[in-house]
C-alpha positions in Angstrom: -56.1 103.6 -1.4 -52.9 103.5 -3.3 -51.1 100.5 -4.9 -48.0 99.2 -2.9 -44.4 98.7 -4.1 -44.5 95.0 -3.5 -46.8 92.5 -1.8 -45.4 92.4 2.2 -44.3 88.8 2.2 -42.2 90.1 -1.1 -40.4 93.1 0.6 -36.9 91.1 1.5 -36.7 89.6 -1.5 -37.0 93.0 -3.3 -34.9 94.8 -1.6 -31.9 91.8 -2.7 -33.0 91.9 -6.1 -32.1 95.7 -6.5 -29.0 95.4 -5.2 -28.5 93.0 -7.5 -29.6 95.4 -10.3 -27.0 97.5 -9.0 -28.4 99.7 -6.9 -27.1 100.8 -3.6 -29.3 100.1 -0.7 -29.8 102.3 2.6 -32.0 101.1 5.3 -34.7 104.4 6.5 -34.5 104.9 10.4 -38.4 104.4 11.0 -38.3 101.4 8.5 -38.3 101.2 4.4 -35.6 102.0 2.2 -34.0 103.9 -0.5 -32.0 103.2 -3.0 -30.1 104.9 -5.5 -28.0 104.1 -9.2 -25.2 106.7 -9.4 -26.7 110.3 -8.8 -29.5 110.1 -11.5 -31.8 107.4 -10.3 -33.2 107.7 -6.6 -36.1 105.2 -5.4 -37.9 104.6 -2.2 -39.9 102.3 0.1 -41.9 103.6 2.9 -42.4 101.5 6.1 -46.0 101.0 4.6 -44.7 99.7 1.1 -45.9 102.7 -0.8 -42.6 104.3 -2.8 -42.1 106.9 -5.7 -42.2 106.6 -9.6 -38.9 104.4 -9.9 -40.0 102.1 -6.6 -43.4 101.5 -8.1 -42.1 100.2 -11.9 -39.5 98.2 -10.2 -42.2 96.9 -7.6 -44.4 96.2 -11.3 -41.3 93.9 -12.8 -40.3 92.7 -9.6 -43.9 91.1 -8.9 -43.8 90.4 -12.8 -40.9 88.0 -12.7 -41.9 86.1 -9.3 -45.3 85.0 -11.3 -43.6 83.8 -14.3 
């Protein structure tokens, strides 16, 4: 089983903290999102929380910050 992005009771409060960071946010028909920095940096969040390389380190720091 793979790891999620965030925890599920986390994934609103995610998805405002990368906008924050900049990113531009678009909401995924069938759920999720992606978002994107300028043309270079893409990330994504499936309907099931599971996302690519740049979802998952954000998803690390994300979860990092809400413990501290």
């Amino acid at each position: 089983m793979s790891k999620k992005v965030v925890q599920p009771q986390n994934l609103d409060a995610f998805r405002i903290w990368v906008i924050k960071l900049g990113y531009t946010v678009k909401d995924l028909p069938h759920g999720g999102f992606n978002f994107r920095f300028k043309k270079y940096q893409y990330g994504l969040v499936t309907k099931s929380l599971h996302g690519n390389e740049l979802a998952m380190k954000l998803g690390e720091e994300f979860e990092e910050h809400l413990r501290a």
